[in-house]
Structure formats: structure tokens, C-alpha cells
N, C-alpha and C positions, 0 to 999 in steps of 0.2 A: 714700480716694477712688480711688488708682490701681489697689488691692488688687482690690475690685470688677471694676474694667476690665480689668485681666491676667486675672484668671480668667476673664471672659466670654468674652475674645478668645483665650485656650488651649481654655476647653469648645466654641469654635464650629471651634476648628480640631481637636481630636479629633474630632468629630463629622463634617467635609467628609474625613480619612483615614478613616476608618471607611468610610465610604459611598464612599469612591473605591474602597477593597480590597474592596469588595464588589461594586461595579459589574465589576471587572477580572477579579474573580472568576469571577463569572457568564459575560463575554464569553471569558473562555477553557475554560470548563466548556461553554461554546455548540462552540467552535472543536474541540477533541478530541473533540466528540460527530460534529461535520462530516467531523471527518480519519480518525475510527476508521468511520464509514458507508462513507466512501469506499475504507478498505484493503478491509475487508469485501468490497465490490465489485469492489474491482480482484483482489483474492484469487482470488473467488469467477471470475470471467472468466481469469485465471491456469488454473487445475483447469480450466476448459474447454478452454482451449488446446494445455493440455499434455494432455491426455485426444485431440485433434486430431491433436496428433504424435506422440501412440504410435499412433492408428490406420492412420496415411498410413507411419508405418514398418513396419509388421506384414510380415514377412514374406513372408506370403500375399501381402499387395496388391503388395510390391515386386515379388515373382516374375509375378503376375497384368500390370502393367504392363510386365516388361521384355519380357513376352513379345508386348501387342501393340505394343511398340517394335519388337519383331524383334530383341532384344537374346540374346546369347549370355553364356552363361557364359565367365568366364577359362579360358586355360590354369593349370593350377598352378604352373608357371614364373612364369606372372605377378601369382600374390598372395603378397604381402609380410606376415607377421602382423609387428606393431608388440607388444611389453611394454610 
């Protein structure tokens, strides 16, 4: 008589583990689908950004603004190369 009853009460608890690792499963198969969308995005805004700052760096534009700052070039006295 117990025999019966252990087993039903082990087959119903493989069964409630089963379907819980399958539920966790799913909700973290959801989450890594969420967080890889959102690198994707932040990536993808990253390349723009940095696509940004090399154009505000460009040479050209540096020269073209410092000129209508009124800015002058250094003396060579006063630039230092750093190694």
C-alpha cells in the first residue's frame, strides 16, 4: 500500500521539477533574448557616436573652428610631443 503512494508522490514531484526547469528555462531564454536586443542597440548607438567624434575631431573642422575663434597656432617653443 505505501509502495503505490511513494511512487505517486516521486512521479508527481519529477514531474512539478521538470516543468519548473522548463519554465526557468524559457524565462531566461526570454531575458538573453532582451539583453542581447538591447547590446545590439546600445552597440549599434556606440558606432554612431564614435562615428560623431571622429567627425568633430577631423582636422579640417578643428582648423575651420579655431579659426573662427580667432585662435592661433602655437609657438614651437610651446608644443610639447609626449611618447
Amino acid at each position: 500500500m505505501r509502495k503505490p503512494f511513494f511512487l505517486g508522490v516521486s512521479l508527481i514531484i519529477t514531474i512539478f521539477v521538470y516543468l519548473w526547469q522548463q519554465n526557468m528555462s524559457m524565462r531566461l531564454a526570454y531575458k538573453v533574448s532582451s539583453l542581447q536586443s538591447d547590446y545590439d542597440k546600445l552597440n549599434s548607438e556606440n558606432d554612431i557616436l564614435r562615428l560623431k567624434i571622429n567627425s568633430n575631431l577631423a582636422l579640417e573642422k578643428m582648423d575651420k573652428i579655431a579659426k573662427e575663434n580667432n585662435l592661433l597656432r602655437p609657438d614651437e617653443k610651446h608644443i610639447i610631443y609626449i611618447d
